[in-house]
TORKOL-4160 file (C-alpha; in steps of 0.2 Angstrom, whole numbers, padded with zeros to 4 digits, m for minus):
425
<pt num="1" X="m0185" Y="0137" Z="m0083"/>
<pt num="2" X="m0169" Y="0128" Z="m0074"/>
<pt num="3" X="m0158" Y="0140" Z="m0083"/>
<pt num="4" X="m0168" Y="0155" Z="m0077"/>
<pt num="5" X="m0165" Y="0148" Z="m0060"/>
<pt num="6" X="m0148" Y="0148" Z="m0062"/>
<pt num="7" X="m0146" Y="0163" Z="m0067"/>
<pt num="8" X="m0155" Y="0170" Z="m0054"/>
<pt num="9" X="m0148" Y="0160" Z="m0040"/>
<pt num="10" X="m0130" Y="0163" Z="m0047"/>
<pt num="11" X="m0136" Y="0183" Z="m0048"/>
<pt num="12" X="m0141" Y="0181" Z="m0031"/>
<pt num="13" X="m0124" Y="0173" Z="m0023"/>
<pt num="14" X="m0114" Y="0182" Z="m0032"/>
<pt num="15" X="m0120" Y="0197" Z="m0024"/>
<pt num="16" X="m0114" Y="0193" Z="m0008"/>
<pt num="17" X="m0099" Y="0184" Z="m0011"/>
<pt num="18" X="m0091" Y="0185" Z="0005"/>
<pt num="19" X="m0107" Y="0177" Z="0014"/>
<pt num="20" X="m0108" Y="0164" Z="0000"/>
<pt num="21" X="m0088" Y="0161" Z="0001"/>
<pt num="22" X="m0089" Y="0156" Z="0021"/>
<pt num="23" X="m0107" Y="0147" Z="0020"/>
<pt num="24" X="m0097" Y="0134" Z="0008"/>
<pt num="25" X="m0083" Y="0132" Z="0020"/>
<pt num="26" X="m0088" Y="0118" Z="0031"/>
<pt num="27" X="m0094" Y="0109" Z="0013"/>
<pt num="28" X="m0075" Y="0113" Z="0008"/>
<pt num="29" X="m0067" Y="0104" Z="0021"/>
<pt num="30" X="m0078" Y="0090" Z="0022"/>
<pt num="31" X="m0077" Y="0086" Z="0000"/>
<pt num="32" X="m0057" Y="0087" Z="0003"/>
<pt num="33" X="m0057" Y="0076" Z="0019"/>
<pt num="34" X="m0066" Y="0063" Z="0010"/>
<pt num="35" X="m0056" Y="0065" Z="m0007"/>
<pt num="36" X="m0042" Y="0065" Z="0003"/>
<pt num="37" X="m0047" Y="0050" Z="0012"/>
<pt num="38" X="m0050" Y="0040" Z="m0004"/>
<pt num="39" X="m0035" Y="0045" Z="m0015"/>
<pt num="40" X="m0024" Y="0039" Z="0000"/>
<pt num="41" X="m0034" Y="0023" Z="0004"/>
<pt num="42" X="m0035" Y="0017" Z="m0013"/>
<pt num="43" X="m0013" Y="0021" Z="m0015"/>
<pt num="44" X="m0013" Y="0012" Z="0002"/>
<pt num="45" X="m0023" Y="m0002" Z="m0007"/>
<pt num="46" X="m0013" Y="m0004" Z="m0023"/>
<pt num="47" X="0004" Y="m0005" Z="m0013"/>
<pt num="48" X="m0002" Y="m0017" Z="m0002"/>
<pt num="49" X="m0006" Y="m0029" Z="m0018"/>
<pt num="50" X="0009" Y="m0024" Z="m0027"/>
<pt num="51" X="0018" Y="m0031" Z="m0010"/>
<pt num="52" X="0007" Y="m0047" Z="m0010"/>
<pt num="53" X="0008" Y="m0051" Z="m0031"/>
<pt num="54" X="0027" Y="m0049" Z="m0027"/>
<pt num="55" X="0027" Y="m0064" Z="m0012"/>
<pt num="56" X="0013" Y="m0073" Z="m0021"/>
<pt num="57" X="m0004" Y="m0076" Z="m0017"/>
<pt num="58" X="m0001" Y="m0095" Z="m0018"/>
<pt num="59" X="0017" Y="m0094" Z="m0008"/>
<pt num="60" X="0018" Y="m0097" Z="0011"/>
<pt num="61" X="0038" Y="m0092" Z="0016"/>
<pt num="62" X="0045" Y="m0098" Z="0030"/>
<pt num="63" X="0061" Y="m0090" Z="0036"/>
<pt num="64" X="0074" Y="m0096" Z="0049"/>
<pt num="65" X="0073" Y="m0085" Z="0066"/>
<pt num="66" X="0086" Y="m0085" Z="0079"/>
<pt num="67" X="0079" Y="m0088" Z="0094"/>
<pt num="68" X="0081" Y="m0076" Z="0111"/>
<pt num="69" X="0098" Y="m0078" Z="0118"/>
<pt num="70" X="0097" Y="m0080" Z="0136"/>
<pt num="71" X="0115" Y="m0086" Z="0141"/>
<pt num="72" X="0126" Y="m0073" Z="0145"/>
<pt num="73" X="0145" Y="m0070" Z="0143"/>
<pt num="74" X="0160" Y="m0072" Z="0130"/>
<pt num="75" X="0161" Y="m0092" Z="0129"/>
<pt num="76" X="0143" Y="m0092" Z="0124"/>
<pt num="77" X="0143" Y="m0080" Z="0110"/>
<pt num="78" X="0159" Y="m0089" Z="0104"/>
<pt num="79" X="0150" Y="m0104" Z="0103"/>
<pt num="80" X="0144" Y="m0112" Z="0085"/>
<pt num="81" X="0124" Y="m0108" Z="0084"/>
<pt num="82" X="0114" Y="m0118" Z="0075"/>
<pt num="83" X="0097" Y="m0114" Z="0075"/>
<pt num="84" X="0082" Y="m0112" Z="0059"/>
<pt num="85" X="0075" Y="m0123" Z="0046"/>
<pt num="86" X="0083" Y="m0139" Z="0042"/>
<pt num="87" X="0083" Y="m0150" Z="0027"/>
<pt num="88" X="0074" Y="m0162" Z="0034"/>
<pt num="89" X="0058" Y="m0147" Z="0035"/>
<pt num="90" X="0061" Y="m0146" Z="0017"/>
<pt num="91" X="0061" Y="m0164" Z="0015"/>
<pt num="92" X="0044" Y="m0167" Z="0028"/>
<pt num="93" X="0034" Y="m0154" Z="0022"/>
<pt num="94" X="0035" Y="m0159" Z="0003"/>
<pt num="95" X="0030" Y="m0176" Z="0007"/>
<pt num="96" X="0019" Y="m0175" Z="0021"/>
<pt num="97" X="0008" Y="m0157" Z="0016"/>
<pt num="98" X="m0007" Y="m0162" Z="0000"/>
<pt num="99" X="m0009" Y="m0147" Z="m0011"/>
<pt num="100" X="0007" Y="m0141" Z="m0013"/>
<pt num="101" X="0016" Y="m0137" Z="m0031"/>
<pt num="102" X="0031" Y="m0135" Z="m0022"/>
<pt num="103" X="0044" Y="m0133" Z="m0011"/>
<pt num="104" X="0057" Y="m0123" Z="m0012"/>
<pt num="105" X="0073" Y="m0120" Z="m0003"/>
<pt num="106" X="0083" Y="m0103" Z="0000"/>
<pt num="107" X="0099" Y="m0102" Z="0006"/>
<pt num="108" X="0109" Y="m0085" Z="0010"/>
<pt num="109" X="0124" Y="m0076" Z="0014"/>
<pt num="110" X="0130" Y="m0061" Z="0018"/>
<pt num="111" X="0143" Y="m0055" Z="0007"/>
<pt num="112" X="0152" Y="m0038" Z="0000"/>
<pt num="113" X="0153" Y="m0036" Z="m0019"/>
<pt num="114" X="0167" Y="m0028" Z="m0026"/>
<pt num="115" X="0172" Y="m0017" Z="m0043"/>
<pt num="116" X="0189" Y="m0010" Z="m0042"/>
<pt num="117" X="0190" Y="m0001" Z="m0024"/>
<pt num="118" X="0171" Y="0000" Z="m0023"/>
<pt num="119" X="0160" Y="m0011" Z="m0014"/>
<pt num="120" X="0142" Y="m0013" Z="m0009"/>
<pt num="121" X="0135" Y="m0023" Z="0006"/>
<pt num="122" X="0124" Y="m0039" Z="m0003"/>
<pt num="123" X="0114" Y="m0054" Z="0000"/>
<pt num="124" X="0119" Y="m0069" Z="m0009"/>
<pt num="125" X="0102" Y="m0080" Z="m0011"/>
<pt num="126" X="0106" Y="m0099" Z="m0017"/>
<pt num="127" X="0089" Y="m0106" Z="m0026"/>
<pt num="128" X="0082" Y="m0116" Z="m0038"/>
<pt num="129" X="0077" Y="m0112" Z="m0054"/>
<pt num="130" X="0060" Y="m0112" Z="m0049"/>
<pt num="131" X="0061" Y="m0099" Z="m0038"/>
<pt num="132" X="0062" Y="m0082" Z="m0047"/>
<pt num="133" X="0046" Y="m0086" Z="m0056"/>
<pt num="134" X="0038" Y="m0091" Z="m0041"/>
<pt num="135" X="0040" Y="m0076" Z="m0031"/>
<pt num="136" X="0036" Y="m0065" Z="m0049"/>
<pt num="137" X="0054" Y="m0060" Z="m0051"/>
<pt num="138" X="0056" Y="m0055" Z="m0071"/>
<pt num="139" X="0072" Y="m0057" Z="m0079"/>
<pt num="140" X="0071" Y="m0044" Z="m0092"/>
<pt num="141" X="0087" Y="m0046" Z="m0101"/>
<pt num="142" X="0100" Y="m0062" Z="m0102"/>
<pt num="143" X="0091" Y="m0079" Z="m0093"/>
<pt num="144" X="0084" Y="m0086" Z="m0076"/>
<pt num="145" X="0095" Y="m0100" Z="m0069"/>
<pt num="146" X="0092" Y="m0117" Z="m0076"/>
<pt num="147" X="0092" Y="m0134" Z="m0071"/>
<pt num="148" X="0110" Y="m0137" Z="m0077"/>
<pt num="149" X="0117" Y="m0123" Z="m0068"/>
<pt num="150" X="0111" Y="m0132" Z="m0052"/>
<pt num="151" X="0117" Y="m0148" Z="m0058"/>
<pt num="152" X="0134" Y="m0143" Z="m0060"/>
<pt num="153" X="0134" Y="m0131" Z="m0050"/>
<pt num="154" X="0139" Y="m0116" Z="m0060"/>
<pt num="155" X="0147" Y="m0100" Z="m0054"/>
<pt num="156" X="0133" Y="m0088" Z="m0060"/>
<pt num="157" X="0123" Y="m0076" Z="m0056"/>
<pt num="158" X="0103" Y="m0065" Z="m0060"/>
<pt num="159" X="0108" Y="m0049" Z="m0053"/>
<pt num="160" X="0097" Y="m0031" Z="m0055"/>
<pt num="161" X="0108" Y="m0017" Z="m0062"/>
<pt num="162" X="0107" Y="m0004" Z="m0049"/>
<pt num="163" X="0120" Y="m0015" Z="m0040"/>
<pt num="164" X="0132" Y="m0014" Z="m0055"/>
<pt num="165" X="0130" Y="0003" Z="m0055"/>
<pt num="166" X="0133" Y="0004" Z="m0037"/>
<pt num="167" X="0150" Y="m0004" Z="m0036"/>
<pt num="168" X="0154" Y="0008" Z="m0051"/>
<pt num="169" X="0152" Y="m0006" Z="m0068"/>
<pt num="170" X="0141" Y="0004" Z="m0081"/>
<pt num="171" X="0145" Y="m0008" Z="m0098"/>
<pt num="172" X="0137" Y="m0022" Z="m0103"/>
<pt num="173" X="0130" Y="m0033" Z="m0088"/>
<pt num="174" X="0130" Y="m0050" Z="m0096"/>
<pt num="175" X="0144" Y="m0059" Z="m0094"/>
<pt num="176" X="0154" Y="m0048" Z="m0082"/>
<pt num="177" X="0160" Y="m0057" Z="m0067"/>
<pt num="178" X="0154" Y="m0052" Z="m0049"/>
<pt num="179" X="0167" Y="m0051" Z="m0037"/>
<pt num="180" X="0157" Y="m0056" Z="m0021"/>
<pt num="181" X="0170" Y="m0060" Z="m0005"/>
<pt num="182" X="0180" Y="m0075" Z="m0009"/>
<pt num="183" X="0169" Y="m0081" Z="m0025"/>
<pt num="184" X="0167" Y="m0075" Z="m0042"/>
<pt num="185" X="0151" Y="m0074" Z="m0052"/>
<pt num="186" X="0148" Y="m0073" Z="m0069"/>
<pt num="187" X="0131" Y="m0060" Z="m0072"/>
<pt num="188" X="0120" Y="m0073" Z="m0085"/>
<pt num="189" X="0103" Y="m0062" Z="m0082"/>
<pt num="190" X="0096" Y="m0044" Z="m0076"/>
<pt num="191" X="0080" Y="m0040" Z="m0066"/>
<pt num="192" X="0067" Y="m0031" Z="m0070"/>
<pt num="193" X="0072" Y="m0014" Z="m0059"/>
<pt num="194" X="0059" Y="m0011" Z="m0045"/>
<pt num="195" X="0059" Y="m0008" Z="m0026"/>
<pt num="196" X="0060" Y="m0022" Z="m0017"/>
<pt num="197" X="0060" Y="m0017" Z="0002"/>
<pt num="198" X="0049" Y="m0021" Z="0017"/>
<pt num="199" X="0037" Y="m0035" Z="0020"/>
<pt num="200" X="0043" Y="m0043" Z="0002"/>
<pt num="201" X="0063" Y="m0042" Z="0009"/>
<pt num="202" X="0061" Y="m0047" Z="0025"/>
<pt num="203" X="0051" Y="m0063" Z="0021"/>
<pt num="204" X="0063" Y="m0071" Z="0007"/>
<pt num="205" X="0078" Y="m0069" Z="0017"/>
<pt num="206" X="0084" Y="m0070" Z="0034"/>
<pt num="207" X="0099" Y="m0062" Z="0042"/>
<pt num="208" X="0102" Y="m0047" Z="0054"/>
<pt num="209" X="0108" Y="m0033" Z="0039"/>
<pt num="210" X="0096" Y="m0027" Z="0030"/>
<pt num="211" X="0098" Y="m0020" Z="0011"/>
<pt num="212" X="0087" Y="m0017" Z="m0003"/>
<pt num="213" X="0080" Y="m0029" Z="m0013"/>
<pt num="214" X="0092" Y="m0020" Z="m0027"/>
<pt num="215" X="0106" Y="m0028" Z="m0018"/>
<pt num="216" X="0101" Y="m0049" Z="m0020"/>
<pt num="217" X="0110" Y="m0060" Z="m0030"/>
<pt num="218" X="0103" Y="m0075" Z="m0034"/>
<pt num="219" X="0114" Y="m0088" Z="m0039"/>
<pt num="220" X="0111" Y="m0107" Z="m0040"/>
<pt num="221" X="0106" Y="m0117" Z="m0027"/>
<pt num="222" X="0119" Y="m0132" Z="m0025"/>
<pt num="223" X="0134" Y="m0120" Z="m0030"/>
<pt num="224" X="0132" Y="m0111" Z="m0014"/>
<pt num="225" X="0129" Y="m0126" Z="m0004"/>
<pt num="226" X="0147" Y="m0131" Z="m0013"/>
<pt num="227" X="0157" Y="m0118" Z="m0011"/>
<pt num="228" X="0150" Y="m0107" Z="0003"/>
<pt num="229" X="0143" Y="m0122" Z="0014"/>
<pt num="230" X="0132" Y="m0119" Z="0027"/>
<pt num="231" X="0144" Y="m0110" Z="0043"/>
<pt num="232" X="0142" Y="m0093" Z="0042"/>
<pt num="233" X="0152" Y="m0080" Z="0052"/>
<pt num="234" X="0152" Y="m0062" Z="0060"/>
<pt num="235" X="0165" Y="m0054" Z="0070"/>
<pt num="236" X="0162" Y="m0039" Z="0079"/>
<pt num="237" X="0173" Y="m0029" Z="0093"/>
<pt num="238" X="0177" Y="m0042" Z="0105"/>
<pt num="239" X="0167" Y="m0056" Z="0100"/>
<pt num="240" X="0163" Y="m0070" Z="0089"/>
<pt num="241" X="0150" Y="m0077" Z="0082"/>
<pt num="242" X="0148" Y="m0091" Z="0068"/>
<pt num="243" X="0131" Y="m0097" Z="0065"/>
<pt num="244" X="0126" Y="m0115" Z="0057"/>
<pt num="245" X="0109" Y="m0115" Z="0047"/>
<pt num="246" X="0105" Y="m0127" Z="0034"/>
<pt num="247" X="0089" Y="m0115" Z="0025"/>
<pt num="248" X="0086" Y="m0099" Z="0029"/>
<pt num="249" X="0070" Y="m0098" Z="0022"/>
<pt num="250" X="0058" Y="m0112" Z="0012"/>
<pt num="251" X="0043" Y="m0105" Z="m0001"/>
<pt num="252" X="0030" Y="m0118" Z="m0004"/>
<pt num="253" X="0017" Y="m0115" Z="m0018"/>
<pt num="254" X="0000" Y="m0121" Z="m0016"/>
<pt num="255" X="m0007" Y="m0127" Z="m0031"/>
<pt num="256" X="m0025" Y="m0117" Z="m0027"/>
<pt num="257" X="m0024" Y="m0101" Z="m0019"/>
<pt num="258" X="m0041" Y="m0108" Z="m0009"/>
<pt num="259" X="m0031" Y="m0122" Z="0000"/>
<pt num="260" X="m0020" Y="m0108" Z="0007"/>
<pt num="261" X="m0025" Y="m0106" Z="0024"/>
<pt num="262" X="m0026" Y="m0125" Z="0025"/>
<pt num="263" X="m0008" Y="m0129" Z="0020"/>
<pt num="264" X="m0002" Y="m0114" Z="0031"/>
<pt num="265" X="m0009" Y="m0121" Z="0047"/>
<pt num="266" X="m0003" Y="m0140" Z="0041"/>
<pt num="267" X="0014" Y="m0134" Z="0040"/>
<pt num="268" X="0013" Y="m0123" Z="0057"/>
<pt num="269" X="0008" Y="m0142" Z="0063"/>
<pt num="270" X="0024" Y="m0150" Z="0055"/>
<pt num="271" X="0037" Y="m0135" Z="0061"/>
<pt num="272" X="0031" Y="m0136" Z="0078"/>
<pt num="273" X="0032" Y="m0156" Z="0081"/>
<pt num="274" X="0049" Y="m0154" Z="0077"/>
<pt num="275" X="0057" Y="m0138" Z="0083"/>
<pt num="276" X="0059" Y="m0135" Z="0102"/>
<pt num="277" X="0063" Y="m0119" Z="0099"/>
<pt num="278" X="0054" Y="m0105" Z="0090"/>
<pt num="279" X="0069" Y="m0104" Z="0078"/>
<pt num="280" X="0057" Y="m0101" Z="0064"/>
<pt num="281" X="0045" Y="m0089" Z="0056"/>
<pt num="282" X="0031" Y="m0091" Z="0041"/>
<pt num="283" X="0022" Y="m0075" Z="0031"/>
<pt num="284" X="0007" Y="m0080" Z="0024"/>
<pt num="285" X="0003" Y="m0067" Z="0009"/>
<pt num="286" X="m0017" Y="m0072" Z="0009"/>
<pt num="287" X="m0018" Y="m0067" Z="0030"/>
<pt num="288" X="m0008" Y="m0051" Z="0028"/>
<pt num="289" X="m0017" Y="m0047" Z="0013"/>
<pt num="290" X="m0033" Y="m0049" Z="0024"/>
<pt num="291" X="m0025" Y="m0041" Z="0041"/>
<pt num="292" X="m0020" Y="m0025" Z="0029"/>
<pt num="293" X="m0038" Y="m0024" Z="0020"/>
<pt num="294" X="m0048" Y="m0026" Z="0037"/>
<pt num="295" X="m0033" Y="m0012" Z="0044"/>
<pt num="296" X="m0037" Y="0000" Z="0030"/>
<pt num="297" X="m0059" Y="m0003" Z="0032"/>
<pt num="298" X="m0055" Y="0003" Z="0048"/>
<pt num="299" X="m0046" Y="0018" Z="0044"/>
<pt num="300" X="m0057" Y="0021" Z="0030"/>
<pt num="301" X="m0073" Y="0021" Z="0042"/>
<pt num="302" X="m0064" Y="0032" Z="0054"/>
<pt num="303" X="m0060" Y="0046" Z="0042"/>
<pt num="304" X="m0079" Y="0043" Z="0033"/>
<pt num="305" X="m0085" Y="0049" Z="0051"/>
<pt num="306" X="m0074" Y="0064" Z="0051"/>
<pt num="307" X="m0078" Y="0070" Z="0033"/>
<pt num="308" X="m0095" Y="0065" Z="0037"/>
<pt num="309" X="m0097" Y="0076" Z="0055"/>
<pt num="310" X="m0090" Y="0092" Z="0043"/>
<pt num="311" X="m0101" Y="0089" Z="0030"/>
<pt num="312" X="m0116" Y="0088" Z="0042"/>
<pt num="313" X="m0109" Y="0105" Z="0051"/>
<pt num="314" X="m0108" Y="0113" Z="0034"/>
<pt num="315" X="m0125" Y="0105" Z="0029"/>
<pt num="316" X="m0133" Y="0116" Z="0044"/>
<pt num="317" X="m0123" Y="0131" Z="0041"/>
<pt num="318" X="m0129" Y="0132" Z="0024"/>
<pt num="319" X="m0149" Y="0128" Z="0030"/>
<pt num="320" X="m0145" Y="0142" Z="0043"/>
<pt num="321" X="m0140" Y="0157" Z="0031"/>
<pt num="322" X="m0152" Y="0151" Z="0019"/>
<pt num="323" X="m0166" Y="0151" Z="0033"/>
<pt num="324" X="m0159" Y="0168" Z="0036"/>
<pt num="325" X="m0160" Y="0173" Z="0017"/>
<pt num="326" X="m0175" Y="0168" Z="0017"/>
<pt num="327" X="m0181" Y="0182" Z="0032"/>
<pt num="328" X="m0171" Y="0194" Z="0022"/>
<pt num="329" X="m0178" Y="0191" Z="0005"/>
<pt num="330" X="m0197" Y="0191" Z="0011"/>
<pt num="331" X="m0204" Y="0205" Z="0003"/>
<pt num="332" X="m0196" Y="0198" Z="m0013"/>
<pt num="333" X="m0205" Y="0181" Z="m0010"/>
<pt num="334" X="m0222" Y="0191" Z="m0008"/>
<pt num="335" X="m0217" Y="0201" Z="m0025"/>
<pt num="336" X="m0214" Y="0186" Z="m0033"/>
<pt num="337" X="m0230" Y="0176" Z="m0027"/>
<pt num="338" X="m0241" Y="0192" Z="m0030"/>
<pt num="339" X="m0238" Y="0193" Z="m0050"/>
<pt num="340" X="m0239" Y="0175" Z="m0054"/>
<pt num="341" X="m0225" Y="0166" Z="m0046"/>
<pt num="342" X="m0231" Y="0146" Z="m0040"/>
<pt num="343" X="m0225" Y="0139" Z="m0023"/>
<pt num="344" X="m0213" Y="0128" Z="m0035"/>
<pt num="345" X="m0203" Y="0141" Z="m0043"/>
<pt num="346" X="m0202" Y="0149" Z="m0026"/>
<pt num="347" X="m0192" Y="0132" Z="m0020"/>
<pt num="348" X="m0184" Y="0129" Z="m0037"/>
<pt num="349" X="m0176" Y="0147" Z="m0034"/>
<pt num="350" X="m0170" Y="0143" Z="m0017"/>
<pt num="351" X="m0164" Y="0126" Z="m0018"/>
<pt num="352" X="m0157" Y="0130" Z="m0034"/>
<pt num="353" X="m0146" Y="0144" Z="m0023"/>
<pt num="354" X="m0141" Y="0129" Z="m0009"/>
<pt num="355" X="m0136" Y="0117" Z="m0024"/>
<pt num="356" X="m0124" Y="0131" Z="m0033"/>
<pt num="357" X="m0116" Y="0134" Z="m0015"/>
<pt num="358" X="m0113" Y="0116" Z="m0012"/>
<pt num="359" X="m0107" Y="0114" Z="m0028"/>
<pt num="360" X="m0094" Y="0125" Z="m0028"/>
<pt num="361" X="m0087" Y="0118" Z="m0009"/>
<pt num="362" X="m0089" Y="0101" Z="m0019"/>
<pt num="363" X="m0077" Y="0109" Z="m0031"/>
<pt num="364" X="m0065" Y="0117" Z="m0022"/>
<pt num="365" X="m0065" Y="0103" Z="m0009"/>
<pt num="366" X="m0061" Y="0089" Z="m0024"/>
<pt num="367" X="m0046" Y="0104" Z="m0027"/>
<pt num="368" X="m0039" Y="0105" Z="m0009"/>
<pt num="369" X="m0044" Y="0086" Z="m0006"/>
<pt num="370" X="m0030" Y="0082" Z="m0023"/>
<pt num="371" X="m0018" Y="0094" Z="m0017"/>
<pt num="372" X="m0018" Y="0087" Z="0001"/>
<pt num="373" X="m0015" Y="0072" Z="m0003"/>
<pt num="374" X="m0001" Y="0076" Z="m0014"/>
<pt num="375" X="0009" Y="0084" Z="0000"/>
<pt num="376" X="0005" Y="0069" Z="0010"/>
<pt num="377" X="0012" Y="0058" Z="m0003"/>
<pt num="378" X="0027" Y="0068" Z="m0006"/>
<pt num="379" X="0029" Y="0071" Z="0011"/>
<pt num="380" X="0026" Y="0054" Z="0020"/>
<pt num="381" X="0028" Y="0043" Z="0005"/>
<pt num="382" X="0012" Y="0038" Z="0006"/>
<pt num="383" X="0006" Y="0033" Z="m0010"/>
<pt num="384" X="m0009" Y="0043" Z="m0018"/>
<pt num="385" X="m0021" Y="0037" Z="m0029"/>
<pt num="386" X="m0032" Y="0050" Z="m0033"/>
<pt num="387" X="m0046" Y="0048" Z="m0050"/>
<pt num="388" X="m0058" Y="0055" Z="m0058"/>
<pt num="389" X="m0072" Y="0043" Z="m0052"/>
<pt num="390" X="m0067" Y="0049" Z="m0035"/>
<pt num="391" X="m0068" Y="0066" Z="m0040"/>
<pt num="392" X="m0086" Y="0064" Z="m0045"/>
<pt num="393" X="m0091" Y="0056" Z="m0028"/>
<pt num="394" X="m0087" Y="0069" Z="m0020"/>
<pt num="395" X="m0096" Y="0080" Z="m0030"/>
<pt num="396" X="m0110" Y="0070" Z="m0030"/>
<pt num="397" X="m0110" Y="0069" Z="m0011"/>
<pt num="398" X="m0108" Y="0088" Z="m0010"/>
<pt num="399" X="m0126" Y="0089" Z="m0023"/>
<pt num="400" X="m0134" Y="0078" Z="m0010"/>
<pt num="401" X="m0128" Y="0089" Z="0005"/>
<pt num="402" X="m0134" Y="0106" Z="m0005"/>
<pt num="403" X="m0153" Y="0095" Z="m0007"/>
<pt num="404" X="m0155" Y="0093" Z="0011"/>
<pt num="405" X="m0148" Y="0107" Z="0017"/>
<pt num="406" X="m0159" Y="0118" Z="0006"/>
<pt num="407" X="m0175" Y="0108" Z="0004"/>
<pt num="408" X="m0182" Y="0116" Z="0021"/>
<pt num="409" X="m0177" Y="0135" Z="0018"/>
<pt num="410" X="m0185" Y="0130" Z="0001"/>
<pt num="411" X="m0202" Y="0123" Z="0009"/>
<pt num="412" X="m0200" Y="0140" Z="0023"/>
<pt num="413" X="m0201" Y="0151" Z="0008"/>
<pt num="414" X="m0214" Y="0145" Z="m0002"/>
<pt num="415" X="m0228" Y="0141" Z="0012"/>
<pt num="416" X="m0227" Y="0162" Z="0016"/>
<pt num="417" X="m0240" Y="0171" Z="0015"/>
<pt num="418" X="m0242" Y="0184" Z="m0003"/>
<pt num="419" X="m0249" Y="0198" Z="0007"/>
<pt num="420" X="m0240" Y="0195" Z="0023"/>
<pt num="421" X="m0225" Y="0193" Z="0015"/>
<pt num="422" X="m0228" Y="0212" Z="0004"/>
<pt num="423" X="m0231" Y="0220" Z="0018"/>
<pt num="424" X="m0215" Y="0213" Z="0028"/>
<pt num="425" X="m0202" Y="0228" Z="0031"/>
């Protein structure tokens, strides 16, 4: 029976298939709004926790921040500034704050690496051998730095291999020595290659020139407290500026990613008693984590209620011209009825018709919903995530939309009367 249903109902569609074609357009545009919707929500989803598995769900950063300048004129900006986290934050939180696993101190420079004639802009990051694990950077060929670099302060260097390439050194990494400004490096590990830009950047080093995450070195903590030491300066047409900071940022693990929150607002607590000025800053991976998620529900709900207004519009567009088939088709309902035909096969026949059509827009909109959101990704790099569970929700949302939308057409026609309905012209 359900396949003679289908075969009549596609008979029937099929023989108007310009009518049929426009009915399923509003079902269309509502399928691809919400596959759309999905495929780019769940991309924006999965970057967001790639960005937060990089800081570390159990890290809170803090970062040095140079506070407004207000003074005006030459002398000031020739003046030494010295502003940001000190040792003694370093020093007070890890005894003062309960829960943490540890604190540990950055401690950056700008510098400009150089290969023959070639050069490239980079961030020099002095840390402890704690913190590439801590902040999930992989070494994926050579080693991390180890406690007896530290120690003794040795001239070495983690480094990603885009930068060698980019200063124009294509051999072998380890071991080559890294020319950056006045020191030398000697390359003794490679990271794992992945971008490292935006929220992730920002928070694990301070400084006004910003480069990709390619472009940090990491080097031991203690050799550049040594050899660089803490002034750093910048000249610029007609001015100077040299600028003393003792950590430019600090990441404290938590030992339980629960305690969070509570160790976030503890060290807000310690920063505040003994800074005047805002001169720092603190990301907090768990809260922009939640910021993001309650961002992207919002979103989401917004563009639910659009998809969900075009699917209601093309719901009554398809009850309408089914209504209307139902007027044209009278004589063939009282036909039908008159040699044996049960008001059940009369709905099954006409709701099997609103079913196909919505079908089909559920098709075509899952098509046009995975195309749009490819050109969205390609065009605005907005990352697309589009599956096939997605695919079958918004098929499945296109059945129920042909269900209702056909279920009173279907009633319509099988309440008519046999011999009204025969002798209807």
């Amino acid at each position: 029976m359900v396949l003679g249903f289908l075969r009549l109902a596609a008979g029937n569609l099929l023989g108007y298939p310009l009518r049929s074609m426009l009915t399923t357009l509003g079902v269309v545009f509502g399928i691809a709004s919400v596959a759309t919707m999905l495929a780019l929500g769940r991309g924006a989803e999965a970057r967001i926790l790639r960005d937060i598995d990089r800081l570390g769900v159990r890290n809170i950063i803090l970062q040095s921040v140079k506070p407004a300048d207000t003074k005006q004129g030459s002398a000031e900006r020739r003046m030494i500034s010295n502003y940001g986290l000190r040792f003694r934050d370093h020093a007070q939180i890890e005894e003062t704050v309960p829960g943490l696993e540890a604190v540990l101190p950055v401690h950056s420079y700008q510098g400009q690496a150089w290969h023959g004639s070639r050069k490239e802009e980079v961030t020099v990051l002095g840390v402890t051998p704690r913190h590439l694990p801590a902040v999930n950077l992989r070494v994926v060929a050579g080693r991390g730095l180890s406690e007896d670099d530290d120690r003794e302060r040795r001239t070495v260097c983690v480094v990603s291999l885009p930068l060698l390439r980019s200063i124009g050194w294509y051999g072998e990494p380890l071991g080559y020595r890294l020319r950056i400004s006045e020191q030398v490096y000697e390359v003794v590990g490679v990271l794992e290659t992945e971008e490292f830009q935006g929220l992730a950047r920002r928070a694990l080093a301070s400084g006004d020139r910003s480069t990709k995450g390619e472009n940090d070195v990491y080097v031991p903590y203690e050799t550049v407290l040594a050899r660089v030491g803490l002034l750093s300066m910048s000249r610029a047409t007609g001015s100077f500026e040299a600028s003393n900071i003792e950590l430019n940022s600090i990441v404290a693990v938590v030992r339980r990613e629960q305690d969070v929150i509570d160790c976030a607002r503890m060290i807000r607590t310690v920063l505040r008693q003994s800074h005047a000025d805002q001169d720092w800053g603190i990301t907090v991976p768990v809260e922009i984590l939640e910021q993001r998620r309650t961002t992207q529900r919002t979103l989401n709900r917004a563009l639910l209620a659009f998809a969900g207004i075009t699917l209601l519009v093309g719901g009554i567009g398809i009850a309408n011209i089914m209504l209307a088939t139902v007027t044209e088709r009278t004589r063939e309902i009282g036909v039908r009825r008159a040699i044996g035909a049960k008001r059940r096969h009369i709905v099954g026949q006409f709701l099997t018709e609103t079913v196909l059509l919505s079908v089909a827009g559920g098709i075509a909109g899952v098509a046009l919903g995975w195309t749009a959101s490819e050109v969205v990704s390609r065009t605005y790099e907005w990352e697309s995530n589009f599956s096939a569970d997605a695919a079958l929700l918004a098929v499945s949302v296109s059945l129920g939309v042909g269900v209702l939308s056909g279920i009173f057409p279907a009633w319509r026609a099988s309440r008519l009367d046999p011999l009204e309905a025969l002798r209807y012209q």
